[in-house]
Residue frames relative to the residue before (quaternion, step in Angstrom):
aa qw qx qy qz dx dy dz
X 1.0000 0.0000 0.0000 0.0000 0.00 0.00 0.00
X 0.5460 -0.5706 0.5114 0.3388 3.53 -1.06 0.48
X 0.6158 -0.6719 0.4034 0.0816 3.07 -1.91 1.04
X 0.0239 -0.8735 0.4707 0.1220 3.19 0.51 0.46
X 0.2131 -0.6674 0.6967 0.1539 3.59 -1.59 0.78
X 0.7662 -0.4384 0.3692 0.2905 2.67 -1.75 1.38
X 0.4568 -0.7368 0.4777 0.1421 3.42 -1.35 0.95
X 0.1144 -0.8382 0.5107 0.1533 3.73 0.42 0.53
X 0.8188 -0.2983 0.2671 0.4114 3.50 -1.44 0.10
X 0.6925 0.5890 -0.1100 0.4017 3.12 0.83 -2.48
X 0.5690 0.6092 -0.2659 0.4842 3.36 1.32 -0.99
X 0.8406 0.1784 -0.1904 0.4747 3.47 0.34 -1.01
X 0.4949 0.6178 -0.4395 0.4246 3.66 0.95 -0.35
X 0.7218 0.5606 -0.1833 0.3622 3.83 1.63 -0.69
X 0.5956 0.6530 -0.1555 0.4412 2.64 1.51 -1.40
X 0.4348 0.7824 -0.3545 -0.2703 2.72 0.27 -2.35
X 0.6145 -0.6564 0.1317 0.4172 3.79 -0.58 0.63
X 0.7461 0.3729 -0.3410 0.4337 3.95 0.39 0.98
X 0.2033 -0.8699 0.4036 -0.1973 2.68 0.29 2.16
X 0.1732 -0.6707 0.7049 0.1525 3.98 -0.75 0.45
X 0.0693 -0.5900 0.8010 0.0740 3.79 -1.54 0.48
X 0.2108 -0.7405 0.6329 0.0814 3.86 -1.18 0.79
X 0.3050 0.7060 -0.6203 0.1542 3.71 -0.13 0.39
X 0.0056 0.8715 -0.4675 0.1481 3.20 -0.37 1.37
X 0.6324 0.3900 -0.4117 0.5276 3.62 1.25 0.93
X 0.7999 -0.5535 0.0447 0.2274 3.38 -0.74 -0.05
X 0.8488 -0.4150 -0.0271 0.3265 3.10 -1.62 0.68
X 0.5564 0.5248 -0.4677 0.4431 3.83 0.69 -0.15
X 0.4232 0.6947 -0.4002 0.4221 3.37 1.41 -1.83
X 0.8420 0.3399 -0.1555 0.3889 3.85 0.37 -1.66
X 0.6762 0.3828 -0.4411 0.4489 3.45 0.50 -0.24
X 0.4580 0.6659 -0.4587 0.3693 3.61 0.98 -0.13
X 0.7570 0.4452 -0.1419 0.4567 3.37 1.07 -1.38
X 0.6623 0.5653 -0.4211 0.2540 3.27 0.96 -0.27
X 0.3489 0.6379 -0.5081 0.4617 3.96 1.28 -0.06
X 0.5636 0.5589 -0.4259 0.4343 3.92 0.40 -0.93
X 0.6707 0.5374 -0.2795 0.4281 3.76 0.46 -1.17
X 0.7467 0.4653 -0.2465 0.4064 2.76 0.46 -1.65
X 0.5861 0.4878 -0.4000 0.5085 3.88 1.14 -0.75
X 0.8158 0.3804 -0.2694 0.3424 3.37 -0.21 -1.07
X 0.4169 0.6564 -0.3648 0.5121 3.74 1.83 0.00
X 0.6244 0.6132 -0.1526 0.4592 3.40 1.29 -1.09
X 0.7410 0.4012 -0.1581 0.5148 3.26 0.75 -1.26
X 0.7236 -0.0143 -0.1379 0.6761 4.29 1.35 -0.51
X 0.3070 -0.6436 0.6539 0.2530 3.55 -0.53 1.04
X 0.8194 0.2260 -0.2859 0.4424 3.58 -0.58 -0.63
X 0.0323 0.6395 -0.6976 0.3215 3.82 0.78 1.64
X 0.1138 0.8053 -0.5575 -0.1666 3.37 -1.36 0.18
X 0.5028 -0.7375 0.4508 0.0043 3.21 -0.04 1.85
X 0.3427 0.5563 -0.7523 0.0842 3.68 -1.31 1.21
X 0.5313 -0.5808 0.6094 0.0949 3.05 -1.65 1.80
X 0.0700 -0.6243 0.7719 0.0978 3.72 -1.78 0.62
X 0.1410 0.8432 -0.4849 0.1845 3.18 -1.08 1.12
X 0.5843 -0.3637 0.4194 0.5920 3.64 -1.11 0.09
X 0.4719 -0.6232 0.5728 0.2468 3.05 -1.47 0.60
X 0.5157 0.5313 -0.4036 0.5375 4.03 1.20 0.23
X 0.7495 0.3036 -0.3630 0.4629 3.50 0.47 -0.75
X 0.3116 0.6445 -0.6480 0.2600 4.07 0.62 0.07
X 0.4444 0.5847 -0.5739 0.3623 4.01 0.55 -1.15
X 0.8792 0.4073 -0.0464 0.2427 3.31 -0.06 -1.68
X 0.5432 0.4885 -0.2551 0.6335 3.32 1.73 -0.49
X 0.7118 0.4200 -0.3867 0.4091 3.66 0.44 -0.69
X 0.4566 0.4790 -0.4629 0.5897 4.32 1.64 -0.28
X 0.6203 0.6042 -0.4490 0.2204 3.61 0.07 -0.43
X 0.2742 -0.7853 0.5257 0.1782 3.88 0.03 0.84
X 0.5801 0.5107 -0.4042 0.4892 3.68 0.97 0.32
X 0.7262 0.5346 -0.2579 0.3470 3.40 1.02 -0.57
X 0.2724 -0.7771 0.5038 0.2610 3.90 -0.30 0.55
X 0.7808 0.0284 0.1416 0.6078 3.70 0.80 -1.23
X 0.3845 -0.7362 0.5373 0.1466 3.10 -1.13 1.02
X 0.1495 0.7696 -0.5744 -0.2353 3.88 -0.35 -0.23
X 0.5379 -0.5231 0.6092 0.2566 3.48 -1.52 0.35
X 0.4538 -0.7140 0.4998 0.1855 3.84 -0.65 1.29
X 0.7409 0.4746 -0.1010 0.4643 3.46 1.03 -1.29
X 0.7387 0.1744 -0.3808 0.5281 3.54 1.19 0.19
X 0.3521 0.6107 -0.6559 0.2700 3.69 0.90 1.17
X 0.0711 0.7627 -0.6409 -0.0500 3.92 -0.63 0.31
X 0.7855 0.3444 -0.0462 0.5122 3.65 0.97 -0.76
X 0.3326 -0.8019 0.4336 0.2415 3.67 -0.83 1.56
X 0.4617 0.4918 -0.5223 0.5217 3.78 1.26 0.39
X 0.5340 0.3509 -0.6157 0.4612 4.29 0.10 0.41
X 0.6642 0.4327 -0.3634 0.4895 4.10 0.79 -0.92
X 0.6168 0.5333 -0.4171 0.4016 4.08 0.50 -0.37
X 0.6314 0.7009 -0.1989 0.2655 3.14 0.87 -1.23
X 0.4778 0.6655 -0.2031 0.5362 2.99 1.88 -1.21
X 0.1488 -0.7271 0.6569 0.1332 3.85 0.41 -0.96
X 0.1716 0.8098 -0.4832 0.2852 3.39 1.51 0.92
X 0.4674 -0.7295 0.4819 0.1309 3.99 -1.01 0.95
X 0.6977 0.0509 0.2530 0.6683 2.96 0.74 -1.27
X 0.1449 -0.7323 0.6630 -0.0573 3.70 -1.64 0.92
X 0.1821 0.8792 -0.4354 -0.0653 3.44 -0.51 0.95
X 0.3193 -0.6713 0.5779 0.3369 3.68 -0.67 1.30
X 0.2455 -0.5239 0.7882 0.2097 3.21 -1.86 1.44
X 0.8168 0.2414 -0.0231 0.5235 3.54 0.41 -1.09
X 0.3519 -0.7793 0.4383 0.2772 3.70 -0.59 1.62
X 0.0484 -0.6715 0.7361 -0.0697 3.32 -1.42 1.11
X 0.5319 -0.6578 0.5140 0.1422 3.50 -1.09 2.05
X 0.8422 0.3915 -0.1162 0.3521 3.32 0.73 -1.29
X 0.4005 0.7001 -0.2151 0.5506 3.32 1.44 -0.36
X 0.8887 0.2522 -0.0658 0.3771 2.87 -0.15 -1.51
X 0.3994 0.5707 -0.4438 0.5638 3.66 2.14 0.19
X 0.8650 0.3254 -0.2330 0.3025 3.75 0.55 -0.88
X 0.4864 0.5823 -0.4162 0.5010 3.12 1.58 0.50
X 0.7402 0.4031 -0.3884 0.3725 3.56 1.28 0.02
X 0.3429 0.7089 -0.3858 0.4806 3.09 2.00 -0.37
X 0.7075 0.4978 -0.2956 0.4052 3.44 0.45 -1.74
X 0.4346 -0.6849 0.4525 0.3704 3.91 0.51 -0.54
X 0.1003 -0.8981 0.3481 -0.2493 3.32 1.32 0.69
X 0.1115 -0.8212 0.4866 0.2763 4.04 0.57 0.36
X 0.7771 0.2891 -0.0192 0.5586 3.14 -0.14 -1.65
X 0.1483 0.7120 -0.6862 0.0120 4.03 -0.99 1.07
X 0.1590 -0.7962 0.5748 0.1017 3.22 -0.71 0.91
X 0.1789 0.8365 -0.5136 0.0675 3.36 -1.35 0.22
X 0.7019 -0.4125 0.3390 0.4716 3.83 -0.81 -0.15
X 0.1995 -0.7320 0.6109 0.2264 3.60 -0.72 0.13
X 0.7033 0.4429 -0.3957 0.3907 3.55 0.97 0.82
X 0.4358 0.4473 -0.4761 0.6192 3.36 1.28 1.55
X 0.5430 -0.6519 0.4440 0.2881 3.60 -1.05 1.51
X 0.7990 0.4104 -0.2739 0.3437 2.99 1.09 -1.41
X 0.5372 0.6553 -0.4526 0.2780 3.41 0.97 -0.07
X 0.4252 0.6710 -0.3878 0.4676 3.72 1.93 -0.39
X 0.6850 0.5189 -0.2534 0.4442 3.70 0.68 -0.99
X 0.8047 0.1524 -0.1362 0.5573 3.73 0.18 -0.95
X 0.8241 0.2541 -0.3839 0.3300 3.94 0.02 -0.34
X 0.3686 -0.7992 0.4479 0.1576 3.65 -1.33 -0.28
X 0.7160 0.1444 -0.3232 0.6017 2.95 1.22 0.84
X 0.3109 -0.7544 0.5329 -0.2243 3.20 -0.23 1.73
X 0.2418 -0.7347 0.6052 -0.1884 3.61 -0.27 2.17
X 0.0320 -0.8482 0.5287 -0.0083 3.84 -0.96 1.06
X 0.2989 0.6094 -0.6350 0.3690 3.64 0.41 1.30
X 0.3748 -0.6242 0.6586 0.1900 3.03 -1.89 0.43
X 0.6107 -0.5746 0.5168 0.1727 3.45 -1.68 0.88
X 0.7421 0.4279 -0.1700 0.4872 3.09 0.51 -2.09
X 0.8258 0.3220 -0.1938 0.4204 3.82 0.25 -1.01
X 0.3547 0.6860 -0.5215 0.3629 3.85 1.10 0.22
X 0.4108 0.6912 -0.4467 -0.3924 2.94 -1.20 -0.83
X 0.2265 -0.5508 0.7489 -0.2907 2.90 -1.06 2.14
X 0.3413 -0.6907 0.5728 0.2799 3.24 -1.17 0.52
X 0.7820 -0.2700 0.2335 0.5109 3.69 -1.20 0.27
X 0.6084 0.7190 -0.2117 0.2608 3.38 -0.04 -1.48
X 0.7061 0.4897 0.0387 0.5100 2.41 0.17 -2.15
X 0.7242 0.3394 -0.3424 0.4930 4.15 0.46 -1.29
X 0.5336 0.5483 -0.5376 0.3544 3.84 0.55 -0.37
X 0.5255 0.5607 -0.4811 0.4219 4.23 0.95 -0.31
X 0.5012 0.6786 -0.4360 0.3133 3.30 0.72 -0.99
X 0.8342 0.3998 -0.1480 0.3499 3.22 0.47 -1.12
X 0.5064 0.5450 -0.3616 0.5619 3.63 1.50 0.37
X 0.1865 0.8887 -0.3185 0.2720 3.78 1.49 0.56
X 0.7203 0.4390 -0.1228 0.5229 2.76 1.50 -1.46
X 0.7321 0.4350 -0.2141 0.4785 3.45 1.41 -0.02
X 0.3853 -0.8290 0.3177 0.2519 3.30 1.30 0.85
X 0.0957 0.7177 -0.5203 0.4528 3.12 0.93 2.00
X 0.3734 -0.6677 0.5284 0.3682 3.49 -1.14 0.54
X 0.3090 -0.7090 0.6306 0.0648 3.47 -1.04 1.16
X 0.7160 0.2428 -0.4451 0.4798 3.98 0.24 0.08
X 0.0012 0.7598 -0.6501 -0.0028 4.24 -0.25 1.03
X 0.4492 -0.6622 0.5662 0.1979 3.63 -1.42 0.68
X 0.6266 -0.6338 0.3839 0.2416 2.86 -0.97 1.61
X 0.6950 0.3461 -0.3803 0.5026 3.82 0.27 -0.48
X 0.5948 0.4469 -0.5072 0.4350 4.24 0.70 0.01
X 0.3965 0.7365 -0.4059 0.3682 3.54 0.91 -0.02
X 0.7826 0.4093 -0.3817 0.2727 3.40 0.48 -1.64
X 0.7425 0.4747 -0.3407 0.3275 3.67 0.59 -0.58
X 0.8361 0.3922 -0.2623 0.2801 2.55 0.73 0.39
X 0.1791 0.7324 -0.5614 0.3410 3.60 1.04 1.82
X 0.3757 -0.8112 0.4457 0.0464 3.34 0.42 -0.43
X 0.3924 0.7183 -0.4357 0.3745 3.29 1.58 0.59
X 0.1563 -0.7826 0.6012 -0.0411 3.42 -0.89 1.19
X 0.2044 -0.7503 0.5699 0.2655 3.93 0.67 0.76
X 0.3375 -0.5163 0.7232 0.3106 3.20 -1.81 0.02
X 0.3807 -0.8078 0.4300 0.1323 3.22 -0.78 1.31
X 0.2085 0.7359 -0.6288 0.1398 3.80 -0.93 0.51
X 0.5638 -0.7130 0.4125 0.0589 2.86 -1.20 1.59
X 0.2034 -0.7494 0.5995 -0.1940 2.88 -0.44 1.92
X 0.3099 0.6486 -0.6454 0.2582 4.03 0.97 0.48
X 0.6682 0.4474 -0.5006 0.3206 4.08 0.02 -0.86
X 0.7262 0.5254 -0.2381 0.3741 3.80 1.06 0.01
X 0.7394 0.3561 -0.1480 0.5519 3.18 1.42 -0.95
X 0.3474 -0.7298 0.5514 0.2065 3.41 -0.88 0.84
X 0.3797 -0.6746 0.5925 0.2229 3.70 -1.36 0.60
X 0.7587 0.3405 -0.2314 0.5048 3.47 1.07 -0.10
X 0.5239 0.6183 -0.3418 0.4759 3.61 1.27 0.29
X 0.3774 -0.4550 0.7374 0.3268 3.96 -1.14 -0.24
X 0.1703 -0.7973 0.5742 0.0754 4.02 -1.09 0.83
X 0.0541 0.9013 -0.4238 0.0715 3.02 0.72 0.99
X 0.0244 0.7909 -0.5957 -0.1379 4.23 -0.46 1.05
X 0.4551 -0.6267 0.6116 0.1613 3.07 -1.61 0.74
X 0.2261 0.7666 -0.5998 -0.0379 3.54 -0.71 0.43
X 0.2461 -0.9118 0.3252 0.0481 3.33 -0.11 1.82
X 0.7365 0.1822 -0.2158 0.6147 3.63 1.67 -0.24
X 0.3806 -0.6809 0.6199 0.0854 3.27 -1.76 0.33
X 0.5204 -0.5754 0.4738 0.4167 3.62 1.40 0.96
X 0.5977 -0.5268 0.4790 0.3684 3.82 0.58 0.24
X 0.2778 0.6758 -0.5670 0.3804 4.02 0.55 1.19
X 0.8596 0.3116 0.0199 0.4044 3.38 1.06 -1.15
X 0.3054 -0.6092 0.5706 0.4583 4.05 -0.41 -0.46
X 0.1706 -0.7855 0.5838 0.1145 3.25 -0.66 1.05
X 0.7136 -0.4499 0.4700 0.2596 3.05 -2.12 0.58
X 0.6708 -0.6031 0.3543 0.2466 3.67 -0.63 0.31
X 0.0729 -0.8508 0.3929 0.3414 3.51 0.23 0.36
X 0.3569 0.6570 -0.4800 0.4590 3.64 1.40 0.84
X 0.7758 0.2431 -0.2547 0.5236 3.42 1.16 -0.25
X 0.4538 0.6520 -0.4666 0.3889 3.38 0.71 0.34
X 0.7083 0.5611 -0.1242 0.4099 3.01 1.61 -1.31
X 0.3739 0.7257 -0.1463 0.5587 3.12 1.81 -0.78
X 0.6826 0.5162 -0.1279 0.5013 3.41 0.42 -1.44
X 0.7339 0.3295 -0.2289 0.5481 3.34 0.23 -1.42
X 0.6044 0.5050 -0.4206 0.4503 3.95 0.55 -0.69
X 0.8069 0.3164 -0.3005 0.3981 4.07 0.42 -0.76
X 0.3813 0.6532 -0.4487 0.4759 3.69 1.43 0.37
X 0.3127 -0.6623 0.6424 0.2256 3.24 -0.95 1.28
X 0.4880 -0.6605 0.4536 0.3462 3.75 -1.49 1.03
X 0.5197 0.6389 -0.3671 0.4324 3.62 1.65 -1.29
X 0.7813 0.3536 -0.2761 0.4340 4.23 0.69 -0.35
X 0.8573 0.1755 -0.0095 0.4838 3.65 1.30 -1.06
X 0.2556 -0.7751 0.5779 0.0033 3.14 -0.99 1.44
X 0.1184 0.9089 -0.3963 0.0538 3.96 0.38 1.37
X 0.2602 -0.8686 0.4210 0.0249 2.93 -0.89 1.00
X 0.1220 -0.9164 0.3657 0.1076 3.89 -0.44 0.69
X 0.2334 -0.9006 0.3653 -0.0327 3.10 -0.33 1.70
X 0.0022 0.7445 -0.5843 0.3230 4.18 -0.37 0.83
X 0.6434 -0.4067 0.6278 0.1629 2.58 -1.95 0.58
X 0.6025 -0.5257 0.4238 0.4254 3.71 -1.40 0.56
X 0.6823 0.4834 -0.2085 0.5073 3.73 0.77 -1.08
X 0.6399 0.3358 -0.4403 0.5328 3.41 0.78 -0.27
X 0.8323 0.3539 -0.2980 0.3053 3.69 0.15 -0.25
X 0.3610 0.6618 -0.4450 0.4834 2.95 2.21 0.82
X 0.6886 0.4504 -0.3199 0.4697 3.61 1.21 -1.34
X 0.3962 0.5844 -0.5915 0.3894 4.34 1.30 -0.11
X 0.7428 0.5381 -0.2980 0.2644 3.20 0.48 -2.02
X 0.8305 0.1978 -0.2201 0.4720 3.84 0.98 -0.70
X 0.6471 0.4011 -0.5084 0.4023 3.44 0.73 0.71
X 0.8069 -0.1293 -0.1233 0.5630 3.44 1.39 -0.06
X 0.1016 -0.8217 0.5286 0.1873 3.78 0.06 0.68
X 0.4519 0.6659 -0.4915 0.3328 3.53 1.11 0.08
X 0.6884 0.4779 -0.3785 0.3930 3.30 0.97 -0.80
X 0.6584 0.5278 -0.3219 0.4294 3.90 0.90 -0.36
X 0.6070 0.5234 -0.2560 0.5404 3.74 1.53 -1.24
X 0.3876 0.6194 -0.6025 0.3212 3.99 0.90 -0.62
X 0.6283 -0.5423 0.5026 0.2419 3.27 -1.33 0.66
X 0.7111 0.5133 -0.1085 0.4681 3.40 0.64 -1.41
X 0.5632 0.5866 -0.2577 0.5218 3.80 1.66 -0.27
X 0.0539 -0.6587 0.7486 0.0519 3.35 -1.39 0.93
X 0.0307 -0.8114 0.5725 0.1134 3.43 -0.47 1.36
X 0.3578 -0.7264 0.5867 0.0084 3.29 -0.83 2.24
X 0.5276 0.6177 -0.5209 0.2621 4.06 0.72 -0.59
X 0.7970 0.3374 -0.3057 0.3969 3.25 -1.61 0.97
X 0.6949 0.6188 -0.1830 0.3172 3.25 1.66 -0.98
X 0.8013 0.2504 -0.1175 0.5304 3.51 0.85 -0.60
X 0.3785 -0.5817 0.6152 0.3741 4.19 -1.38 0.77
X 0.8286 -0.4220 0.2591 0.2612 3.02 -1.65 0.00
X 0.4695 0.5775 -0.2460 0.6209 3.21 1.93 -0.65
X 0.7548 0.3454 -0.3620 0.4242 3.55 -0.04 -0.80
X 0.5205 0.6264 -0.3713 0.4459 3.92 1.43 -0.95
X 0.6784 0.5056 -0.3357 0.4141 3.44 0.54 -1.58
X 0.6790 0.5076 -0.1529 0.5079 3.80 0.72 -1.20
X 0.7078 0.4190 -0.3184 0.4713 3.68 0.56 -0.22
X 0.5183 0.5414 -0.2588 0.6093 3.44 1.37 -1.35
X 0.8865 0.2470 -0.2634 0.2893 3.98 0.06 -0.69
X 0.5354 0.4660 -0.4305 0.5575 3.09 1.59 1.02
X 0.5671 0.6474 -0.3630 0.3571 3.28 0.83 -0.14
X 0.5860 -0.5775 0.4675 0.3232 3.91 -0.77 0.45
X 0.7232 -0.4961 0.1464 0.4576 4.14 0.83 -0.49
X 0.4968 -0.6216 0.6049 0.0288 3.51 -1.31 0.60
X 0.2061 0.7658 -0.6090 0.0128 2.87 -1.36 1.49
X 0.0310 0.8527 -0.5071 0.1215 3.17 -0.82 0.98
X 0.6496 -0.3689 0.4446 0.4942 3.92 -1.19 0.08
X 0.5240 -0.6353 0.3882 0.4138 2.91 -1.73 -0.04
X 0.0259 0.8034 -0.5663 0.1820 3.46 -0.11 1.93
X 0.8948 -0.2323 0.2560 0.2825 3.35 -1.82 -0.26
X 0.8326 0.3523 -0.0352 0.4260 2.30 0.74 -1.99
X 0.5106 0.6456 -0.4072 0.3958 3.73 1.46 0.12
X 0.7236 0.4670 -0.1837 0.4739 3.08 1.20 -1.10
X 0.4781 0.4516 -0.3890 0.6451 3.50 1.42 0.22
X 0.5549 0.4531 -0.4991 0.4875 4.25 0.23 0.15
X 0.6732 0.5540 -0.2400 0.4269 3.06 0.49 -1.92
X 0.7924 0.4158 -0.2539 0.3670 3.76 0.55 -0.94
X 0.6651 0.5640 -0.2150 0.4396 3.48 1.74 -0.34
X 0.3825 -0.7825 0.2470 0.4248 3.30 2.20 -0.76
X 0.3837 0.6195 -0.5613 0.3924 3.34 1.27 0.77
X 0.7582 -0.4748 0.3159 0.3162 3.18 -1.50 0.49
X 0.1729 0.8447 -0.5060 0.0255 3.58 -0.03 0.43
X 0.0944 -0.6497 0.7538 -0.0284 3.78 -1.27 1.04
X 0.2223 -0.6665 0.7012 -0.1211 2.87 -1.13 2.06
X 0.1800 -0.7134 0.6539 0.1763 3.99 -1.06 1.33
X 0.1644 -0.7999 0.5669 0.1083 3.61 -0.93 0.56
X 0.3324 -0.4576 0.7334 0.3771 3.90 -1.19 -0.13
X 0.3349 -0.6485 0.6604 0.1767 3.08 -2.00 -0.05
X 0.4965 0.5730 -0.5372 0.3695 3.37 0.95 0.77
X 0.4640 -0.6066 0.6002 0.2380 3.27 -1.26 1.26
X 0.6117 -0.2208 -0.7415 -0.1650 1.29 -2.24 1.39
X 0.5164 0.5872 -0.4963 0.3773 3.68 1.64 0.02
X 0.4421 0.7243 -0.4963 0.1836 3.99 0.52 0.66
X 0.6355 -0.4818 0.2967 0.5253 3.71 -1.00 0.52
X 0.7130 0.4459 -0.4715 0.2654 3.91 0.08 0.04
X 0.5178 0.4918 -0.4212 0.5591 3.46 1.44 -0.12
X 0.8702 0.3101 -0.0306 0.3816 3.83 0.71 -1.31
X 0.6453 0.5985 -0.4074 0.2437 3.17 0.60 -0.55
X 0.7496 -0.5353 0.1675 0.3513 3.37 -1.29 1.03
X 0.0118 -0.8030 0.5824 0.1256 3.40 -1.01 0.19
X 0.3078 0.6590 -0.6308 0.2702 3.71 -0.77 1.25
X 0.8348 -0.1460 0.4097 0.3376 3.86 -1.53 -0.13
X 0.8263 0.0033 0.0129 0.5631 3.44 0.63 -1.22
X 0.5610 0.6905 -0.3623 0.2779 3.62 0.61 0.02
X 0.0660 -0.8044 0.5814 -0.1031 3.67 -1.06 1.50
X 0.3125 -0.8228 0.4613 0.1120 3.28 -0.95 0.18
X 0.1388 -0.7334 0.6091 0.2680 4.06 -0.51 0.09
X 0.2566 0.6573 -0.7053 0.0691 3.72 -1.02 0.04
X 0.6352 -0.5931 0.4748 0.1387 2.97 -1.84 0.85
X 0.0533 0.9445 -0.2965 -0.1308 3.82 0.12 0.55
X 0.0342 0.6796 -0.5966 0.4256 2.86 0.45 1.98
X 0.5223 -0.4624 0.5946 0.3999 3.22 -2.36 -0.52
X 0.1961 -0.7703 0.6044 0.0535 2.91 -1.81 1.06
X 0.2561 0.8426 -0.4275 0.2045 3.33 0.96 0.65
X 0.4962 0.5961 -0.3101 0.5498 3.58 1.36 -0.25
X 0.7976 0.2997 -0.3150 0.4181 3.48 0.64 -0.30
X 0.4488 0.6844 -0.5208 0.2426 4.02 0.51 0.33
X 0.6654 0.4105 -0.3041 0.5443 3.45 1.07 -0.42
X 0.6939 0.4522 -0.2754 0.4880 3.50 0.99 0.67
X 0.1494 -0.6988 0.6398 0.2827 3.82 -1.15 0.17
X 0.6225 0.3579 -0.5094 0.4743 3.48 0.13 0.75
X 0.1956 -0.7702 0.6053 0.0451 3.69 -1.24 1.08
X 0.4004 -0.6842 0.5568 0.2479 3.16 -0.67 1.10
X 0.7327 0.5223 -0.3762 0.2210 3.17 0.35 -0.93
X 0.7522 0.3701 -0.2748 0.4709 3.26 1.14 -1.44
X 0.5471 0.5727 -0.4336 0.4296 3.53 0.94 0.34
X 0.4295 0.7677 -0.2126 0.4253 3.19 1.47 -0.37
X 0.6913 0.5295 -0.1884 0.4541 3.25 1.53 -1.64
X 0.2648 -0.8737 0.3751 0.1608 3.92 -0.14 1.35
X 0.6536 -0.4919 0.2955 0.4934 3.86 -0.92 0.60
X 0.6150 0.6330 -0.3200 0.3444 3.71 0.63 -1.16
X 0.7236 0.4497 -0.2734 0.4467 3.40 1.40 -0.69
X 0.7050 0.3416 -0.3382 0.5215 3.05 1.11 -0.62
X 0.6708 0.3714 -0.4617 0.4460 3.90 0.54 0.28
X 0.5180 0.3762 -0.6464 0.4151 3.61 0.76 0.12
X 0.5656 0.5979 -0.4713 0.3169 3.81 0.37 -0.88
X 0.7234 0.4710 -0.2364 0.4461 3.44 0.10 -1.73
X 0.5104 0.6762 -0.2783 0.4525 3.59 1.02 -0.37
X 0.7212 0.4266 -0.2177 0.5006 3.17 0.84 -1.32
X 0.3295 0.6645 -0.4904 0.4576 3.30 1.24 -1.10
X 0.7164 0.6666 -0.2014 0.0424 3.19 -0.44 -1.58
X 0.7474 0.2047 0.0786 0.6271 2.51 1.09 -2.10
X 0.4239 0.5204 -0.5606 0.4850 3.61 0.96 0.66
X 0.5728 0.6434 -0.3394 0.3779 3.49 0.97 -1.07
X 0.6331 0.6122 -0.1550 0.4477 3.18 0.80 -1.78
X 0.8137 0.3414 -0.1927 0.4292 3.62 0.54 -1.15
């Protein structure tokens, strides 16, 4: 568990116990941030916590046992919906021009934020200087940064993190899918373009060198993402050995399927960092170009690992196709996913 330092006056006279968190892009972006809660839940139990967010990633914010109230980013227009709250303190994880006007409108004490947005000089008042892109801390880990103003420790090891997302699926009973004698293994092969993806020539591969007698796999996606499987390779969905899940489940039913399942692999997407946070096995494939490389991103949970080439990747930014992470060969990821296996097993 994480160390906590003694709570001083200045501490709570800042804080105080009705807190906003703003993270208002996308869903990994959020589960990344949600350990922060879960710390600073730790330090005042009777914190009360409302999240601002994409209105897609609520599914996942509203399982979150750190979270009191969800709000929808896109239907704030007016600083009396942010007043109402009786909110202390507001902190942009992620800068937002508009936001961060109606949290000063709203009368809002304490606004926190980056000190490397102009507009954040105008509307907030306590104003945090570190960089993202040139750190290298992993995500996570930079969202402390921004609890500075509250004499809080701001550099937190990555393994004190896991316990502390707070995802509680809603449960539903996924037995007519999952096998008790199988390895559950989901593929999730794109990332809506967030990420350099693995090949689906090797994905397919993969699923071809999986005995069926050990693994029962399933592929998960958006409808449109498992339209572009069907025409860049429908072999990989028709494989025999393939339950093709794309198109099929909301985010609730994903979150809940993914935490019964055995493990997940995928780029460095949402939906990896949503295994990784539930404790299913999870193997995240990465590029090594900075800043989208596994030390800024790569999963963090109990069971989560990662493959990435470890070379330069600077040849590939003027491109969507990475050599590098294409580079990364089936054998590795089936000796891994293997292990998975037999760790399970034992």
């Amino acid at each position: 568990m994480l160390k906590k330092k003694l709570i001083d006056a200045s501490y709570k006279e800042l804080l105080g116990k009705r807190l906003v968190i703003s993270r208002t892009d996308n869903l990994g972006d959020v589960i990344l941030t949600l350990p922060m809660l879960g710390y600073l839940k730790s330090m005042v139990p009777d914190l009360k916590i409302f999240f601002i967010g994409k209105k897609y990633t609520e599914a996942v914010i509203n399982q979150c046992v750190f979270v009191d109230q969800f709000l929808d980013a896109e239907a704030l227009s007016k600083p009396q919906t942010l007043a109402a709250l009786q909110a202390d303190t507001i902190i942009f994880i992620y800068p937002d021009k508009n936001l961060a006007r109606l949290a000063k409108h709203a009368g809002i004490k304490h606004r926190v934020a980056t000190s490397h947005r102009w507009y954040n000089w105008l509307y907030c008042n306590h104003l945090v200087n570190f960089s993202r892109v040139n750190s290298t801390l992993h995500e996570s880990q930079l969202n402390f940064k921004l609890l500075r103003p509250f004499k809080l420790n701001d550099v937190i090891d990555i393994n004190e993190l896991i316990p502390y997302y707070g995802i509680q699926p809603t449960m539903k009973d996924f037995s007519a899918l999952l096998s008790r004698d199988h390895f559950n293994l989901i593929i999730h092969p794109k990332s809506k373009g967030s990420a350099r993806e693995w090949p689906l020539q090797s994905y397919y591969e993969l699923v071809q060198s999986l005995p069926s007698q050990s693994y029962k796999i399933f592929v998960t996606g958006l409808q449109a993402e498992g339209d572009l499987i069907r025409k860049e390779k429908p072999e990989l969905l028709s494989h025999p050995n393939v339950t093709d899940l794309t198109g099929k489940f909301n985010l609730t039913e994903l979150t809940s399927f993914i935490s019964q399942a055995d493990g997940l692999l995928a780029c460095s997407t949402g939906v990896l960092h949503l295994a990784a946070a539930v404790g299913i096995y999870t193997l995240g494939l990465y590029s090594p170009m900075k800043p989208i490389h596994p030390g800024r991103w790569m999963p963090i949970g109990k069971n989560a690992s990662y493959l990435v080439q470890h070379k330069e990747c600077n040849d590939c930014r003027a491109s969507k196709e990475c050599a590098c992470i294409n580079s990364i060969k089936t054998n590795e990821v089936k000796e891994q996913v293997d292990l998975f296996k037999t760790n399970r097993s034992t």
